[in-house]
C-alpha positions in Angstrom: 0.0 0.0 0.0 1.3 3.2 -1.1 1.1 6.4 1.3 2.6 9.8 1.6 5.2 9.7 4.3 3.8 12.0 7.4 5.6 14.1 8.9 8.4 12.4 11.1 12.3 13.0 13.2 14.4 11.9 11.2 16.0 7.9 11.1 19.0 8.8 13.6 16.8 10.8 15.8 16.0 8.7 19.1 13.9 9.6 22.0 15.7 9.9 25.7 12.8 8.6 27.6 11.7 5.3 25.8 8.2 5.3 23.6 5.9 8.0 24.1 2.5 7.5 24.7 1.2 10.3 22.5 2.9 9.1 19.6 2.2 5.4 20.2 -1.7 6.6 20.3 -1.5 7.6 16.9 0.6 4.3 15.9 -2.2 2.5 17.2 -4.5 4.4 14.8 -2.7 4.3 12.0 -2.4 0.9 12.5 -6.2 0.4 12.5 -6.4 2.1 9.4 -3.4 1.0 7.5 -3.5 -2.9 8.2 -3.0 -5.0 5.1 -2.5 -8.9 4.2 1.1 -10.9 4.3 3.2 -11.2 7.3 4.1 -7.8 8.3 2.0 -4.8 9.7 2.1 -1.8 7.3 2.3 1.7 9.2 2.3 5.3 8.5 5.0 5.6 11.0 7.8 3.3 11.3 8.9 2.9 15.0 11.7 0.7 16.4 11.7 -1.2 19.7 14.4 1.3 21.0 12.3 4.5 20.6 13.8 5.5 17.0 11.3 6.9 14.3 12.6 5.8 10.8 10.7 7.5 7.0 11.0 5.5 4.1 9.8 6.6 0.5 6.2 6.4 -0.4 5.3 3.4 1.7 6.5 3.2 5.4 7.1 0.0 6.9 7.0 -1.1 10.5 7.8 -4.3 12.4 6.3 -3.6 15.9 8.8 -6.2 17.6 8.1 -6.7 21.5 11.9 -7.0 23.2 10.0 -10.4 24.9 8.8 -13.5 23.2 5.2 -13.2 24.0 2.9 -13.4 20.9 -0.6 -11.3 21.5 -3.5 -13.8 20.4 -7.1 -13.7 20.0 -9.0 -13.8 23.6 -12.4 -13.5 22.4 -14.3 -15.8 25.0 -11.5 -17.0 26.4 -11.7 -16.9 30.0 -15.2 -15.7 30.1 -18.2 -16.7 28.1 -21.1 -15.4 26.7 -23.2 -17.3 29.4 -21.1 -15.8 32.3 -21.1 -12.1 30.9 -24.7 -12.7 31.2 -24.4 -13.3 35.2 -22.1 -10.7 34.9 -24.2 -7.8 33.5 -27.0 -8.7 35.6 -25.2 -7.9 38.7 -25.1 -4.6 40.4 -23.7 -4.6 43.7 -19.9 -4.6 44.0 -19.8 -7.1 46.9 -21.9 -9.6 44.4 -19.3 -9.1 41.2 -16.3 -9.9 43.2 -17.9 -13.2 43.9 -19.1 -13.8 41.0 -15.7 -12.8 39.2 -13.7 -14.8 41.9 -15.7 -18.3 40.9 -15.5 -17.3 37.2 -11.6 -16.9 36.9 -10.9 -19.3 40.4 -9.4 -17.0 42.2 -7.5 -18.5 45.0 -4.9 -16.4 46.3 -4.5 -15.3 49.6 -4.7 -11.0 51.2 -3.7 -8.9 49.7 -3.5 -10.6 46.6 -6.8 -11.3 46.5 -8.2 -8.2 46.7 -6.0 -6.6 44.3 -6.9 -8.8 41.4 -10.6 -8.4 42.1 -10.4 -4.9 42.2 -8.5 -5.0 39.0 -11.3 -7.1 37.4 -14.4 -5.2 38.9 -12.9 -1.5 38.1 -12.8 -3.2 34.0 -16.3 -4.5 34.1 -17.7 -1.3 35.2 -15.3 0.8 32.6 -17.0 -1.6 30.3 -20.3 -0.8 31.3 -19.3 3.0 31.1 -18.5 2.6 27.9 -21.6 0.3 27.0 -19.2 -2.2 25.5 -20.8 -5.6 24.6 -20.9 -8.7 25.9 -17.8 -10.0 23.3 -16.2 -6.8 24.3 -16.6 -6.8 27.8 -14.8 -10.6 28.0 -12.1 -9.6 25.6 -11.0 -7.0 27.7 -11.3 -8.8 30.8 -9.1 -11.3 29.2 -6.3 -9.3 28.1 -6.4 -7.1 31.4 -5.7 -11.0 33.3 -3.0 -12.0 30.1 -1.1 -8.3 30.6 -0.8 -9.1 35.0 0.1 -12.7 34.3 2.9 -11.4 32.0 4.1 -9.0 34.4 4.0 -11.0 37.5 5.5 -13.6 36.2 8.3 -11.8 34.8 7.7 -12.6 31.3 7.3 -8.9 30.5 10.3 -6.8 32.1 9.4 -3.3 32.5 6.8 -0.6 32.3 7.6 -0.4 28.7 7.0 -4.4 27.8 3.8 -3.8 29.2 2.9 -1.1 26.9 3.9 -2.5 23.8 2.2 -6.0 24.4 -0.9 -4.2 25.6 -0.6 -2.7 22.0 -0.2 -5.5 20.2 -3.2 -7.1 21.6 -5.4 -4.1 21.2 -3.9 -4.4 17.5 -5.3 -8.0 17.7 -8.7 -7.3 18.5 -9.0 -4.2 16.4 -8.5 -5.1 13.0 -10.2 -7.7 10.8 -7.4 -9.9 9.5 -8.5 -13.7 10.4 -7.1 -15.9 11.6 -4.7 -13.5 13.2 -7.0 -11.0 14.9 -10.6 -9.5 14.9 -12.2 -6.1 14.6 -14.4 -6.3 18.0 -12.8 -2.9 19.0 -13.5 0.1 17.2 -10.5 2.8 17.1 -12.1 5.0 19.2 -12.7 2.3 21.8 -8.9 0.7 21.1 -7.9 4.0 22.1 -9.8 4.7 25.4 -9.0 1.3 26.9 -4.9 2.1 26.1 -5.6 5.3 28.2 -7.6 3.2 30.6 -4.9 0.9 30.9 -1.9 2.8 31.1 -3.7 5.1 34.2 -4.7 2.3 36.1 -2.1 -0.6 35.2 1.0 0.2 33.3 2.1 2.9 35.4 1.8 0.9 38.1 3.0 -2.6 37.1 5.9 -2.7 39.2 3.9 -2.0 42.2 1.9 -5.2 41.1 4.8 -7.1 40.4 6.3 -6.3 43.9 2.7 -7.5 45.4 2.7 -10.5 43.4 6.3 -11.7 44.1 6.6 -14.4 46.3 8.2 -13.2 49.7 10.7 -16.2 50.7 12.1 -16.1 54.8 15.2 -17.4 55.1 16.5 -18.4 59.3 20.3 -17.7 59.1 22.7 -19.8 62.1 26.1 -18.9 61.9 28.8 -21.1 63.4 32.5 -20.6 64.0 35.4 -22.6 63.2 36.6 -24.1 66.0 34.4 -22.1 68.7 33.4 -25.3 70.1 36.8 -27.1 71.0 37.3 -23.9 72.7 34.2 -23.6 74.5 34.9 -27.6 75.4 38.2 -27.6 76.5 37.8 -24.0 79.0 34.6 -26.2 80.2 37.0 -29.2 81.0 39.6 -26.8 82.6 36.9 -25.3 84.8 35.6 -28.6 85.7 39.6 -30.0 87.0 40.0 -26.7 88.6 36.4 -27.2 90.8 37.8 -30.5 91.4 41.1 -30.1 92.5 40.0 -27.3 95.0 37.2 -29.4 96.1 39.7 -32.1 96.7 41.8 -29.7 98.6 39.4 -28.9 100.6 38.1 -32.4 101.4 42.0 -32.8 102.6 41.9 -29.8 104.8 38.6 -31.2 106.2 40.4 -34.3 107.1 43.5 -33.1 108.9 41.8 -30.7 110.7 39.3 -33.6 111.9 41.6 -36.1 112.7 44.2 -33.2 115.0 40.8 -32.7 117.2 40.5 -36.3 117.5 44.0 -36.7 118.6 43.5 -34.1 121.2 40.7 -35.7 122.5 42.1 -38.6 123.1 45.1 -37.1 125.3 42.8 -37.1 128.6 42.2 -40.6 128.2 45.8 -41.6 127.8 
């Protein structure tokens, strides 16, 4: 597909502070609009993993490569199905959707864990209903919040910035007709509220989640001496000659001393 190049920094030009959310908005857009067939996205913008912004002539290409391994898939129904976001919708109290959420993704984890997740999940389901997603859109988005926290808590995405690109990727992937590889359940204006959703109550915070989520191992520490205990044996043993030789002593004293009064006593008689 054949575009006129937009506006752009130049290919050596790279940004101090990683991607920018701004710009990555409208990446996300033109990616909506832009998608075509084959193996590679086609772009209006080309941006590389490091933050560098790269023109080409007449068509721009772009690769959007995640630094980690993780491939973003299709999640439509896949943790929660139509039948549940049925229960789901017809709930209204809070206290009722945690349970209900908490059976739905068997949530088993212990406080504080617990109640982080479920706020997580509750806070999406009523963005959802703010934004009168449906039912398909409502699951989708409850899946990919649970497939970005999994990633990030168990270290398969590294930073803040993993996080936003394969939250991207699988807006990308839900936003764009291009079976089997991903649907168009998302509109672009809906793609782009849930990225701004997510990176307020999420991405800026995923280390905070991943420090919660992080196993807290205790470890009892004993620290023994070379040769400490021969020492503490053999002053012991010293101690215990020294208690008997003055004992002894004393037992002797004791005796003379008994048998001179005896002696004296028995001067009368003789």
């Amino acid at each position: 597909m054949r575009l006129d190049p937009p506006a752009c920094p130049p290919a050596s030009g790279r940004r101090q502070s990683g991607l920018n959310r701004d710009n990555a908005l409208k990446l996300c857009c033109t990616a909506l609009l832009v998608w075509t067939g084959g193996s590679h996205v086609c772009f209006a913008l080309t941006l590389r993993p490091g933050g560098t912004w790269e023109g080409r002539t007449g068509t721009l290409v772009c690769e959007l490569q995640a630094p980690h391994s993780l491939k973003a898939k299709v999640m439509l129904w896949r943790d929660i199905s139509y039948h549940d976001m049925e229960i789901i919708d017809q709930i209204k109290s809070v206290p009722d959707l945690e349970s209900a959420l908490c059976r739905l993704f068997g949530i088993d984890l212990p406080e504080p864990k617990r109640g982080v997740v479920l706020e997580l999940y509750v806070q999406a389901v009523l963005f959802g209903r703010k934004q009168r997603f449906k039912k398909e859109q409502a699951s989708a988005l409850l899946s990919i919040i649970k497939s970005i926290h999994e990633a990030n808590v168990g270290n398969i995405l590294k930073d803040e910035e993993e996080c936003f690109h394969y939250c991207v990727e699988l807006l990308l992937c839900h936003s764009v007709r291009r079976p089997p590889f991903s649907i168009n359940i998302f509109t672009f204006e809906q793609a782009n509220s849930i990225l701004k959703y997510l990176d307020n109550v999420y991405l800026k915070y995923c280390k905070l989640y991943k420090y919660i989520f992080t196993p807290q191992h205790r470890l009892d520490l004993f620290l023994t001496y070379s040769g400490m205990e021969e020492d503490a044996s053999s002053a012991v043993e010293d101690r215990d000659v020294a208690d008997l030789m003055e004992e002894t002593k004393e037992r002797l004293t004791t005796d003379q001393q008994g048998a001179s009064d005896r002696s004296l006593d028995l001067k009368p008689v003789i």
